[in-house]
Predicted model as a PDB file, atoms N, CA, C, CB and O in Angstrom, pLDDT in the B-factor column:
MODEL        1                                                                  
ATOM      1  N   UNK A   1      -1.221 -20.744  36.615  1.00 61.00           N  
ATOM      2  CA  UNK A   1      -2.038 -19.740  35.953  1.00 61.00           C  
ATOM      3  C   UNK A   1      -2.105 -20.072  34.460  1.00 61.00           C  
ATOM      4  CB  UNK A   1      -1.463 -18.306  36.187  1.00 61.00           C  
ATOM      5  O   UNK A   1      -1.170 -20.124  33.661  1.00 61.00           O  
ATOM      6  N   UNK A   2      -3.346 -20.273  34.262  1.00 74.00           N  
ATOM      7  CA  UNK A   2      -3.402 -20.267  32.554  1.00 74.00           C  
ATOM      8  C   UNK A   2      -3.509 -19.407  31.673  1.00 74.00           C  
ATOM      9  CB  UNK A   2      -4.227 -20.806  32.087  1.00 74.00           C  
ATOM     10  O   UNK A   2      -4.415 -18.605  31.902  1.00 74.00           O  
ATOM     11  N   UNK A   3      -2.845 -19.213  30.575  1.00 75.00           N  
ATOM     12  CA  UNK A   3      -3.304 -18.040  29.696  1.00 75.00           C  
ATOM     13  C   UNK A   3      -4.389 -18.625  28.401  1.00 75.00           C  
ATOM     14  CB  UNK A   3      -1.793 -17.268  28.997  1.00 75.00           C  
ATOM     15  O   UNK A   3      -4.601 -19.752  27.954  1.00 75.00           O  
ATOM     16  N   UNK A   4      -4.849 -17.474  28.122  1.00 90.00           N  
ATOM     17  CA  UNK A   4      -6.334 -18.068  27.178  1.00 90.00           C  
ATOM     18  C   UNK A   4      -5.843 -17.516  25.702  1.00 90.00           C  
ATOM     19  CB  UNK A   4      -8.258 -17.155  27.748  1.00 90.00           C  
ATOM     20  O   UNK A   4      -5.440 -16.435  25.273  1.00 90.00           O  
ATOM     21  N   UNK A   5      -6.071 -18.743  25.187  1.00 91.00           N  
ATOM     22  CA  UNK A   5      -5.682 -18.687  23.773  1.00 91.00           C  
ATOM     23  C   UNK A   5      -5.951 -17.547  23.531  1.00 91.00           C  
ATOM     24  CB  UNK A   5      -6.247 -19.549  22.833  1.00 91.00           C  
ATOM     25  O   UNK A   5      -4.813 -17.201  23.214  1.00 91.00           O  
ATOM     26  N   UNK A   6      -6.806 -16.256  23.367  1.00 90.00           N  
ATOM     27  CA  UNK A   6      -6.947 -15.140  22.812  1.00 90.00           C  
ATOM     28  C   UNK A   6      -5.827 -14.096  23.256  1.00 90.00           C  
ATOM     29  CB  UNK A   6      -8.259 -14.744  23.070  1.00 90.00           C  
ATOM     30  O   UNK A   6      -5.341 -13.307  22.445  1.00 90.00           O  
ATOM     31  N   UNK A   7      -5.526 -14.132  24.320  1.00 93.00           N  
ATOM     32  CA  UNK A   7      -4.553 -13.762  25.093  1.00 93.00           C  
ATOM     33  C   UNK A   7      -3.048 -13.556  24.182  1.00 93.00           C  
ATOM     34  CB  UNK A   7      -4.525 -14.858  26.232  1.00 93.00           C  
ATOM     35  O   UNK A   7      -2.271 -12.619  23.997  1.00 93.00           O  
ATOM     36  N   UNK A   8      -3.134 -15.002  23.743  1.00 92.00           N  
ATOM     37  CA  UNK A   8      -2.078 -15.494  23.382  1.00 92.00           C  
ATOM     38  C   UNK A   8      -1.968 -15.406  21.943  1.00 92.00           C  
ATOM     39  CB  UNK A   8      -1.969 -16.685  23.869  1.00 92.00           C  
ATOM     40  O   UNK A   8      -0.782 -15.289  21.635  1.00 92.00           O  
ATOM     41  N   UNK A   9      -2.683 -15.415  21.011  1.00 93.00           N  
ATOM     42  CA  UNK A   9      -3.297 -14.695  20.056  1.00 93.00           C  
ATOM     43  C   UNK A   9      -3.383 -13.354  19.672  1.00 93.00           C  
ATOM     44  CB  UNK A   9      -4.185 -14.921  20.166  1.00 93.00           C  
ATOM     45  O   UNK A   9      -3.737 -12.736  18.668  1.00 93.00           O  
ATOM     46  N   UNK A  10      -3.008 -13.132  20.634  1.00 95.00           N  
ATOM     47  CA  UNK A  10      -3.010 -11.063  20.149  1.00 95.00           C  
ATOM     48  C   UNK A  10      -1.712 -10.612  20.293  1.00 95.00           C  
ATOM     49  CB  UNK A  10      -4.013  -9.765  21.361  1.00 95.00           C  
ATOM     50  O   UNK A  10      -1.193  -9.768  19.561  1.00 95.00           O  
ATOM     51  N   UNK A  11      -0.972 -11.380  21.593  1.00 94.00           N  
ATOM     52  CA  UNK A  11       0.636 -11.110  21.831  1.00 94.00           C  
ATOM     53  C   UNK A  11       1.338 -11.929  20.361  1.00 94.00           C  
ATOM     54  CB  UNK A  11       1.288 -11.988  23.640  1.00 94.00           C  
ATOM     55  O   UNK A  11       2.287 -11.434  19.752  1.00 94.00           O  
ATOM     56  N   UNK A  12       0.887 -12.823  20.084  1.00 96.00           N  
ATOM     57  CA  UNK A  12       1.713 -13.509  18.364  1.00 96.00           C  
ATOM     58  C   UNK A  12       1.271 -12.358  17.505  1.00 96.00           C  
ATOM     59  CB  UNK A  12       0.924 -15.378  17.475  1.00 96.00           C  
ATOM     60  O   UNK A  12       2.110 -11.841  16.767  1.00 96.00           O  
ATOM     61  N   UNK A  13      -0.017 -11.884  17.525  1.00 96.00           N  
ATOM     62  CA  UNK A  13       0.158 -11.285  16.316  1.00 96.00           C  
ATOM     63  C   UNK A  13       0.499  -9.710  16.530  1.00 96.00           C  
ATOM     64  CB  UNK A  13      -1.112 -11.535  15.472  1.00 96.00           C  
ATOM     65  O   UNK A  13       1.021  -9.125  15.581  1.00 96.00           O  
ATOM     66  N   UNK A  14       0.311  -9.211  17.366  1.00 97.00           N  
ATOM     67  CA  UNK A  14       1.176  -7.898  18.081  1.00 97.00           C  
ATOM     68  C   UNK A  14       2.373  -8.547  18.042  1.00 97.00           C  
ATOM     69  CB  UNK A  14       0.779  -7.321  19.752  1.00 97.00           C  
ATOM     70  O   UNK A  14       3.132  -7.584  18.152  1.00 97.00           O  
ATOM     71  N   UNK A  15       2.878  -9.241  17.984  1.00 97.00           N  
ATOM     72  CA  UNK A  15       4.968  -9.409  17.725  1.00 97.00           C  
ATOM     73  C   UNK A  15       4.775  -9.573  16.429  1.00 97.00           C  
ATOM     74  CB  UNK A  15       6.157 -11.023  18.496  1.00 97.00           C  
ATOM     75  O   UNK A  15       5.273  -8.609  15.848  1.00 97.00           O  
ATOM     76  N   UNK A  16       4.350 -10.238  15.773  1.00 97.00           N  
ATOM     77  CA  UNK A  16       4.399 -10.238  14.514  1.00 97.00           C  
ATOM     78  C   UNK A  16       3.960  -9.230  13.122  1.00 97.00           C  
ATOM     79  CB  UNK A  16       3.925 -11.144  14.522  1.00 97.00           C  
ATOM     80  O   UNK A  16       4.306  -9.371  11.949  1.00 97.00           O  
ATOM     81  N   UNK A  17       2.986  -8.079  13.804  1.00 97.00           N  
ATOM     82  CA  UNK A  17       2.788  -7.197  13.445  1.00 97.00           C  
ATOM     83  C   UNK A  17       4.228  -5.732  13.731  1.00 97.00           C  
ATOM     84  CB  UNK A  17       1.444  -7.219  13.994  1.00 97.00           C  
ATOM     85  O   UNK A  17       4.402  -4.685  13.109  1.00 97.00           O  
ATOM     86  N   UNK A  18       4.790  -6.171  14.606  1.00 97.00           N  
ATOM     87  CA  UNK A  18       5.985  -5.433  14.985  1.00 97.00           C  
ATOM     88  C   UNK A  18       7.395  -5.655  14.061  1.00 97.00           C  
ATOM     89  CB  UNK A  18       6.249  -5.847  16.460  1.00 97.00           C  
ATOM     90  O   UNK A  18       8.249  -4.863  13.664  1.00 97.00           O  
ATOM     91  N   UNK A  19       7.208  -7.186  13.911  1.00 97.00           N  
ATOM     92  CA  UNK A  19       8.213  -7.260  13.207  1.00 97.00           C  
ATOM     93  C   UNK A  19       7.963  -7.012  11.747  1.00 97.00           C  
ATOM     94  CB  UNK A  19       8.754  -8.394  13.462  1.00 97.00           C  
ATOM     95  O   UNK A  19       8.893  -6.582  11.065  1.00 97.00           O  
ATOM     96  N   UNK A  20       6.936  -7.216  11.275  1.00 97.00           N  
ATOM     97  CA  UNK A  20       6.894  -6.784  10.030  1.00 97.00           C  
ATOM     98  C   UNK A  20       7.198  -5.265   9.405  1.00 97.00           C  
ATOM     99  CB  UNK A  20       5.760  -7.123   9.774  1.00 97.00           C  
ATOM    100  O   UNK A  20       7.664  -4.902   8.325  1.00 97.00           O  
ATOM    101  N   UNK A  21       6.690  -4.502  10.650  1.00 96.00           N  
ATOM    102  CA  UNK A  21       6.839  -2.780  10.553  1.00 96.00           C  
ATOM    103  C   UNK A  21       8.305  -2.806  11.027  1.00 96.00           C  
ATOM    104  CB  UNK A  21       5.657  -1.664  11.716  1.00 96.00           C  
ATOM    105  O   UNK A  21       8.749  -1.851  10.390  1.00 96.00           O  
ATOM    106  N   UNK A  22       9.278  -3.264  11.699  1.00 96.00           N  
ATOM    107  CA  UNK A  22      10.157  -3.204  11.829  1.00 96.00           C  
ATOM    108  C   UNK A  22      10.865  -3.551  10.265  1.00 96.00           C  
ATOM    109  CB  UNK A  22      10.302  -3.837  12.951  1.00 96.00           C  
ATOM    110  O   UNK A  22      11.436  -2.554   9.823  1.00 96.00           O  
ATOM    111  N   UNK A  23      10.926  -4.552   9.507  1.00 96.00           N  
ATOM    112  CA  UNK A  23      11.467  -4.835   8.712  1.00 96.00           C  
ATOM    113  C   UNK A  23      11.407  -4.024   7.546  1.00 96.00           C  
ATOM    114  CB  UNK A  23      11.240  -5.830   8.645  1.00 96.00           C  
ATOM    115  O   UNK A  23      12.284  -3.852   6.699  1.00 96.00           O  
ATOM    116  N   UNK A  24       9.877  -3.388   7.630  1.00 94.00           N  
ATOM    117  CA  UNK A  24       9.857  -2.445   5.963  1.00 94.00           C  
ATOM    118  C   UNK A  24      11.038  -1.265   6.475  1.00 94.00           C  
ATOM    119  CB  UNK A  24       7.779  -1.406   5.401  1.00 94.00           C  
ATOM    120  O   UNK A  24      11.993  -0.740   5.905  1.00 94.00           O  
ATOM    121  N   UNK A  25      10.506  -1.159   7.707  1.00 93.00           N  
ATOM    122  CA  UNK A  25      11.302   0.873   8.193  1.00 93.00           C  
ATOM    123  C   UNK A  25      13.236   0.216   7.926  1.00 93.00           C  
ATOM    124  CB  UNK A  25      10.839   1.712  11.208  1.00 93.00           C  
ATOM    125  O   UNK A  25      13.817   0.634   6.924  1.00 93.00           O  
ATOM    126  N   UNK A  26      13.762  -0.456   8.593  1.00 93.00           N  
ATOM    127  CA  UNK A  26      15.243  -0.842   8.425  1.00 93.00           C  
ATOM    128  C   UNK A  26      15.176  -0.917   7.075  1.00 93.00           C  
ATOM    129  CB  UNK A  26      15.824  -2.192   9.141  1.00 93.00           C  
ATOM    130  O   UNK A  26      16.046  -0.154   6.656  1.00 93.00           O  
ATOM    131  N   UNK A  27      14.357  -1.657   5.763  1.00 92.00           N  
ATOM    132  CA  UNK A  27      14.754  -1.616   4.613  1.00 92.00           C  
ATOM    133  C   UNK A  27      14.511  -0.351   3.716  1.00 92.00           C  
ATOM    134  CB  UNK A  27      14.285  -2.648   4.147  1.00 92.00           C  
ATOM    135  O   UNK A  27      15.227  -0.036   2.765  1.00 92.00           O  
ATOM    136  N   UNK A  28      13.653   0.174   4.052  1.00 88.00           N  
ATOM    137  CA  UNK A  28      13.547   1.746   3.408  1.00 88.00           C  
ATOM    138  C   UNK A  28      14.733   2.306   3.771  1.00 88.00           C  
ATOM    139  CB  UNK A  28      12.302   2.759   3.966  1.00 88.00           C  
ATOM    140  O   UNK A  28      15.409   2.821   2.880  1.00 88.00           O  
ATOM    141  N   UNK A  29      15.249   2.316   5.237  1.00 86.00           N  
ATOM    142  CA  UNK A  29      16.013   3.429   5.739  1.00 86.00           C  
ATOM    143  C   UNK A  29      17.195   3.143   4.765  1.00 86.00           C  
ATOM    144  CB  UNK A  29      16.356   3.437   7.444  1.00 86.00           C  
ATOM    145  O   UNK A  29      17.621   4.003   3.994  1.00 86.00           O  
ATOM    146  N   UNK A  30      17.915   1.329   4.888  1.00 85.00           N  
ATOM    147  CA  UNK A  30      18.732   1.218   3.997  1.00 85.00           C  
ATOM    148  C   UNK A  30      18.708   1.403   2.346  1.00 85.00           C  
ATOM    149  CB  UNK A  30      19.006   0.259   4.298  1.00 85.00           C  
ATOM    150  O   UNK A  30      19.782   1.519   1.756  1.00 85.00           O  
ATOM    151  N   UNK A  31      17.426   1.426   1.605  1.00 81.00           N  
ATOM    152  CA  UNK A  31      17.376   1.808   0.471  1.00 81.00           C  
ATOM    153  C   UNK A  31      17.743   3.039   0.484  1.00 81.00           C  
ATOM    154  CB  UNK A  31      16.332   1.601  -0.061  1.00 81.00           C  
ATOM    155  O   UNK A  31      18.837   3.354   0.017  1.00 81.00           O  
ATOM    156  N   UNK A  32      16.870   3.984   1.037  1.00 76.00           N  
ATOM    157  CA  UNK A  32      17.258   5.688   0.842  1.00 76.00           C  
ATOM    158  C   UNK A  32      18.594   6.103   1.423  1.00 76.00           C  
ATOM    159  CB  UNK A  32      16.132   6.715   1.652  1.00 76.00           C  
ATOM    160  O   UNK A  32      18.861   7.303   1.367  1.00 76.00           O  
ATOM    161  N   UNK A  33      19.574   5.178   2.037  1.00 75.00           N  
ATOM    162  CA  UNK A  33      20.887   6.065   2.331  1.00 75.00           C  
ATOM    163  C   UNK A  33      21.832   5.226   1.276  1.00 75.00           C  
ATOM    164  CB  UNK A  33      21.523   6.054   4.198  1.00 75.00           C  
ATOM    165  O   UNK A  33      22.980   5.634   1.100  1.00 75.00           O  
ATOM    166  N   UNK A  34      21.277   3.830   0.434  1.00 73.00           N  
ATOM    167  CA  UNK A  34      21.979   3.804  -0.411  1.00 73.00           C  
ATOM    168  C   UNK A  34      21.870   4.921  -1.453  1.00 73.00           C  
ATOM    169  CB  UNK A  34      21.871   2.705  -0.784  1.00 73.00           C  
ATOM    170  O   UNK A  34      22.729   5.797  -1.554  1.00 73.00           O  
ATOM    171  N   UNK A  35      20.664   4.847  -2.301  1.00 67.00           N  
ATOM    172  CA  UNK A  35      20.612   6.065  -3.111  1.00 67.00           C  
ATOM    173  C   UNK A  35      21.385   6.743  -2.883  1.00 67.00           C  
ATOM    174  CB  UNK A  35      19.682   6.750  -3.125  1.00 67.00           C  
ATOM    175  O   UNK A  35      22.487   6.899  -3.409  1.00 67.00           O  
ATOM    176  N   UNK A  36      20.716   7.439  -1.733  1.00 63.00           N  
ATOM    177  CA  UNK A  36      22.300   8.978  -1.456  1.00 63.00           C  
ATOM    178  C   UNK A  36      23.607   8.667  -1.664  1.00 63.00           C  
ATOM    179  CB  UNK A  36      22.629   9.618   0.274  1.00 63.00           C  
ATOM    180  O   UNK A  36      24.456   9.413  -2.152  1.00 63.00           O  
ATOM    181  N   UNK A  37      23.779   7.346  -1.214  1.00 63.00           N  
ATOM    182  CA  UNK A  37      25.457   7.750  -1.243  1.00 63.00           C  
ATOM    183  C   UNK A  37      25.639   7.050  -2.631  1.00 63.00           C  
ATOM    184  CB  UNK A  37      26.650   7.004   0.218  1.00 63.00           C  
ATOM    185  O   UNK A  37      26.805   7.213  -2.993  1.00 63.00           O  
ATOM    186  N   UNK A  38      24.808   6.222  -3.676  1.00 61.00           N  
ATOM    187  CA  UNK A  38      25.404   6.334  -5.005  1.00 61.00           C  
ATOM    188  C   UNK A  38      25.066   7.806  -5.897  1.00 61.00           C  
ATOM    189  CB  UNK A  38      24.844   5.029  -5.810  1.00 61.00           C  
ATOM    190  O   UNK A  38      25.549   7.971  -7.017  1.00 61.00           O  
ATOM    191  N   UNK A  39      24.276   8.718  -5.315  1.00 58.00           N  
ATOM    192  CA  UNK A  39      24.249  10.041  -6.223  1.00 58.00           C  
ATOM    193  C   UNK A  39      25.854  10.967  -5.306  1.00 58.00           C  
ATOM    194  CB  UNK A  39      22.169  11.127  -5.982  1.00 58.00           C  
ATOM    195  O   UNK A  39      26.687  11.616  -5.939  1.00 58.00           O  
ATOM    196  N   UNK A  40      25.882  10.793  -4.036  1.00 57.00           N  
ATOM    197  CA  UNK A  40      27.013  11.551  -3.710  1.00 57.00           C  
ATOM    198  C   UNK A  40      28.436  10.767  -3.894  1.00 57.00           C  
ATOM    199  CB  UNK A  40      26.818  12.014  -2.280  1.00 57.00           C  
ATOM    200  O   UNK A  40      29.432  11.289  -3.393  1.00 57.00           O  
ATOM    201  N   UNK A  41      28.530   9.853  -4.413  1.00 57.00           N  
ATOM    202  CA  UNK A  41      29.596   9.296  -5.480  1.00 57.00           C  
ATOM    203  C   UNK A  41      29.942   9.818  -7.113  1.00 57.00           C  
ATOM    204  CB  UNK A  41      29.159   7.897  -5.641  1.00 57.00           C  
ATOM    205  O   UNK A  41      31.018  10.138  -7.620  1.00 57.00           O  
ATOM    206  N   UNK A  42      28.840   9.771  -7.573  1.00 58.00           N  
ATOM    207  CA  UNK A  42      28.556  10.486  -8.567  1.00 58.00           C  
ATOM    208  C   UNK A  42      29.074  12.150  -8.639  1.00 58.00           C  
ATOM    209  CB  UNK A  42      27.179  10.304  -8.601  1.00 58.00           C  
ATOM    210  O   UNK A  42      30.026  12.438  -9.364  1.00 58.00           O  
ATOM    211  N   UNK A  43      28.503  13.008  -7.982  1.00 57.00           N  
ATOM    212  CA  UNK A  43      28.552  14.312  -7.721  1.00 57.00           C  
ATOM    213  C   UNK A  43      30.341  14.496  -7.024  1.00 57.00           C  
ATOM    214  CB  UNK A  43      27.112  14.702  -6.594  1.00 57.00           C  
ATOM    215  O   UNK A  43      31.096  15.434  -7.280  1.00 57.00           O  
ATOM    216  N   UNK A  44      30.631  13.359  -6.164  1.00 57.00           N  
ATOM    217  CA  UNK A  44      32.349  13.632  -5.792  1.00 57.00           C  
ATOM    218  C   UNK A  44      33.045  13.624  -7.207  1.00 57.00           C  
ATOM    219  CB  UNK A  44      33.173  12.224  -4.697  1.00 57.00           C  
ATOM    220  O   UNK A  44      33.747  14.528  -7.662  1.00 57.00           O  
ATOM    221  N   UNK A  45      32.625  12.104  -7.986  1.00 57.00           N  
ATOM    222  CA  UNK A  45      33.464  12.047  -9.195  1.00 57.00           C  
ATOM    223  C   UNK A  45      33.226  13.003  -9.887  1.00 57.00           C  
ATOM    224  CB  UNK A  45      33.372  10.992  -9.968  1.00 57.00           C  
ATOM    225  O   UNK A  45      34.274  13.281 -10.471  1.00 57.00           O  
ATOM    226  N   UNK A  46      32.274  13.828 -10.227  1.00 58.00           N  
ATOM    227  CA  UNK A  46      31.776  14.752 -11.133  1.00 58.00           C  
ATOM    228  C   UNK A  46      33.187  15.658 -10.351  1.00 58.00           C  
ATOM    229  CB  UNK A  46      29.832  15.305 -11.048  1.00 58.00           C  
ATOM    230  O   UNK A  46      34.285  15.780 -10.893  1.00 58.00           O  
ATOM    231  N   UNK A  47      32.940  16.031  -9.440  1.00 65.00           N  
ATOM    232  CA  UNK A  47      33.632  17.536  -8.896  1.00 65.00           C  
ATOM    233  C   UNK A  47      35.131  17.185  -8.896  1.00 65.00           C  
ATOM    234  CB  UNK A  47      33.102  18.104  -7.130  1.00 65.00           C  
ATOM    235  O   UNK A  47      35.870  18.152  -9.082  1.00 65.00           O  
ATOM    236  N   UNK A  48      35.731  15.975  -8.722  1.00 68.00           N  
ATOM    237  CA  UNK A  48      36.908  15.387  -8.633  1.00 68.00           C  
ATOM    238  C   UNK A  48      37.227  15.862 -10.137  1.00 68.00           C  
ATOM    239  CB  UNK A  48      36.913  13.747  -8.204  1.00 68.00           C  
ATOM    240  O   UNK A  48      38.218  16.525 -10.447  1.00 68.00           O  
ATOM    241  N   UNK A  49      36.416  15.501 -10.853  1.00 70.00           N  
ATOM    242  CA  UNK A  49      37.290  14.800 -12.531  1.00 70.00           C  
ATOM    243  C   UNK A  49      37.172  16.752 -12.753  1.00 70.00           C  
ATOM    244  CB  UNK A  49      35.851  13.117 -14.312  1.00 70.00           C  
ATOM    245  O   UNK A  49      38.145  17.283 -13.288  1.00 70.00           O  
ATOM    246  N   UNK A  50      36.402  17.340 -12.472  1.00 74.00           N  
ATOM    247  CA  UNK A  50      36.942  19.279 -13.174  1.00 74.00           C  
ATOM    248  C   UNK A  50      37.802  19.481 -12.336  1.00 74.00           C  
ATOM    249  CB  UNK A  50      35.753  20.887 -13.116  1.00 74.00           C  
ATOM    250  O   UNK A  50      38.568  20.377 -12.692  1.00 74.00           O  
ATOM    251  N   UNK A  51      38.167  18.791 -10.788  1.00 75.00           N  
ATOM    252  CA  UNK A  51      39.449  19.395 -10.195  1.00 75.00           C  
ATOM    253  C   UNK A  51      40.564  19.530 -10.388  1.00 75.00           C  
ATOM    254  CB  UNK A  51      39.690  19.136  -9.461  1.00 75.00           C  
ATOM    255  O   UNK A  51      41.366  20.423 -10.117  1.00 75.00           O  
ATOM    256  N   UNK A  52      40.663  18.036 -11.184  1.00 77.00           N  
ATOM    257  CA  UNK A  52      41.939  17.407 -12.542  1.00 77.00           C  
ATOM    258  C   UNK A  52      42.083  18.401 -13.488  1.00 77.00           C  
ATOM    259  CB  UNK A  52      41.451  15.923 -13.594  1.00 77.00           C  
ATOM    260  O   UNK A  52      43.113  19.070 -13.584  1.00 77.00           O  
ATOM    261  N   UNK A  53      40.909  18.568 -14.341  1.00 77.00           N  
ATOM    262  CA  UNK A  53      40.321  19.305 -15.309  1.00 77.00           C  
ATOM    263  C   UNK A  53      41.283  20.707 -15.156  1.00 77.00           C  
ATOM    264  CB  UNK A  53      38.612  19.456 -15.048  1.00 77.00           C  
ATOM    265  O   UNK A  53      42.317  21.085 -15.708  1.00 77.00           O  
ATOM    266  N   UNK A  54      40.642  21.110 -14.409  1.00 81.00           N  
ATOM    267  CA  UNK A  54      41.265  22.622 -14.165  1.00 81.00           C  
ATOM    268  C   UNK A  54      42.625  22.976 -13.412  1.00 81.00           C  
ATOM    269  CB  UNK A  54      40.271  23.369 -13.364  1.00 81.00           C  
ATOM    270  O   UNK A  54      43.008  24.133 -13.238  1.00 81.00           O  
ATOM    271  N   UNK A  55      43.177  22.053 -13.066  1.00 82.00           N  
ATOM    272  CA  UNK A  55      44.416  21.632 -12.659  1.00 82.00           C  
ATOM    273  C   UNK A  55      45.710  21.067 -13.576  1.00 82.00           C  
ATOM    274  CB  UNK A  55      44.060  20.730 -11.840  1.00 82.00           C  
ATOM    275  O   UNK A  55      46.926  20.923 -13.451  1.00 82.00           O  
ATOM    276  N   UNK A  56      44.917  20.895 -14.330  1.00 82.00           N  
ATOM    277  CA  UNK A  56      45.927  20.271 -15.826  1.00 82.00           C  
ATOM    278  C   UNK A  56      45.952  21.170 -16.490  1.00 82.00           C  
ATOM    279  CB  UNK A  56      45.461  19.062 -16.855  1.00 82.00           C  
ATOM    280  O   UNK A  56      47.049  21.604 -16.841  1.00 82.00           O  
ATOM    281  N   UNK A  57      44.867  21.736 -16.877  1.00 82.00           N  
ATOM    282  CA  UNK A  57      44.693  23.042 -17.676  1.00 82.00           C  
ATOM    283  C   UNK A  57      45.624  23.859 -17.205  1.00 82.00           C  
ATOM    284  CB  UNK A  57      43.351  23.729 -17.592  1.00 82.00           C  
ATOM    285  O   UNK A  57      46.649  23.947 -17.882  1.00 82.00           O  
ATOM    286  N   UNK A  58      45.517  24.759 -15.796  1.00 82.00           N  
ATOM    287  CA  UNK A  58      46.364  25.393 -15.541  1.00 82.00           C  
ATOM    288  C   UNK A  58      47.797  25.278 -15.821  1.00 82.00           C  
ATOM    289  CB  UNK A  58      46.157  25.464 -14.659  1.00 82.00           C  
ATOM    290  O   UNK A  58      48.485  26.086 -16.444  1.00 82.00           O  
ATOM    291  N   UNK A  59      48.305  23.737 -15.069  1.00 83.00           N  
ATOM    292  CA  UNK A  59      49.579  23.394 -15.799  1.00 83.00           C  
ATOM    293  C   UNK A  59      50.074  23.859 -16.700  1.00 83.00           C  
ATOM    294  CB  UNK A  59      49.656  22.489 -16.172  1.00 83.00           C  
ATOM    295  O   UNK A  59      51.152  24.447 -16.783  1.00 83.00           O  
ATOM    296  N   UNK A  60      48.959  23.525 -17.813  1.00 82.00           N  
ATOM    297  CA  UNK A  60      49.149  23.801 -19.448  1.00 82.00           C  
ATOM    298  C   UNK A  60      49.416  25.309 -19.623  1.00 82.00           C  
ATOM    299  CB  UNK A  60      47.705  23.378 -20.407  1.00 82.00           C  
ATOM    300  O   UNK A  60      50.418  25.783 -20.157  1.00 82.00           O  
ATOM    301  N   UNK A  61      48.504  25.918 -19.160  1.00 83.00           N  
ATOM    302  CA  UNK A  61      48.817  27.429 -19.109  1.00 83.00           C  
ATOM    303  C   UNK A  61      49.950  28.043 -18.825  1.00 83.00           C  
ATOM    304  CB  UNK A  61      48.151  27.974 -18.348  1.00 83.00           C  
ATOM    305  O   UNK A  61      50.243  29.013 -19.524  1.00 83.00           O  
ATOM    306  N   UNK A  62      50.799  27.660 -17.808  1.00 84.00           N  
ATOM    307  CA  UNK A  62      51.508  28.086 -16.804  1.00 84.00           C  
ATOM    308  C   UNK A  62      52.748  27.763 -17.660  1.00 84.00           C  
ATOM    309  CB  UNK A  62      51.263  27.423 -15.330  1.00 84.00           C  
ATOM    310  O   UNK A  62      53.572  28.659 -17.842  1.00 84.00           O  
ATOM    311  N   UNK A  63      52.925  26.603 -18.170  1.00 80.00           N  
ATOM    312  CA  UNK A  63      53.888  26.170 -18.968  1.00 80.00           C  
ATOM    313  C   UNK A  63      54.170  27.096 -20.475  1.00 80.00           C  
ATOM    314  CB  UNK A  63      53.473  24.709 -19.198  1.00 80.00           C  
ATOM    315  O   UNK A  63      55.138  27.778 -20.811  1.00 80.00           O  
ATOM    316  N   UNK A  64      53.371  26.903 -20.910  1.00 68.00           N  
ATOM    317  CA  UNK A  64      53.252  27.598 -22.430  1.00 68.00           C  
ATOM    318  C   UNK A  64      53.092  29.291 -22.726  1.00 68.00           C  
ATOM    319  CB  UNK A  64      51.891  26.956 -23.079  1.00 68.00           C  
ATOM    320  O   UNK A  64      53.011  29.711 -23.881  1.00 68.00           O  
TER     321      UNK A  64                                                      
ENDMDL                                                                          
END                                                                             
């Protein structure tokens, strides 16, 4: 059975049209969950460093 170049021609570029949409969606997905997790690094250290903050303080209080 032969297949006809057009045939064969639409399945290359239907895979190749797949993989290209495959590749943007995996790299968006990985851009936007990096973002997040360098702003929710940010926002831990933020909330971490007043936990110190107000934890030392108290100390200080408690002592004096």
């Amino acid at each position: 059975m032969i297949v006809s170049s057009a045939v064969l021609g639409a399945a290359a570029g239907t895979g190749l049209a797949l993989l290209v949409a495959m590749t943007i969606v995996v790299y968006r997905y990985y851009q936007v969950r990096r973002r997040g997790k360098e702003w929710a690094e940010l926002e831990c250290y933020s909330t971490k460093k007043q936990y110190i903050h107000r934890k030392l303080l108290l100390k200080y209080l408690m002592e004096n």
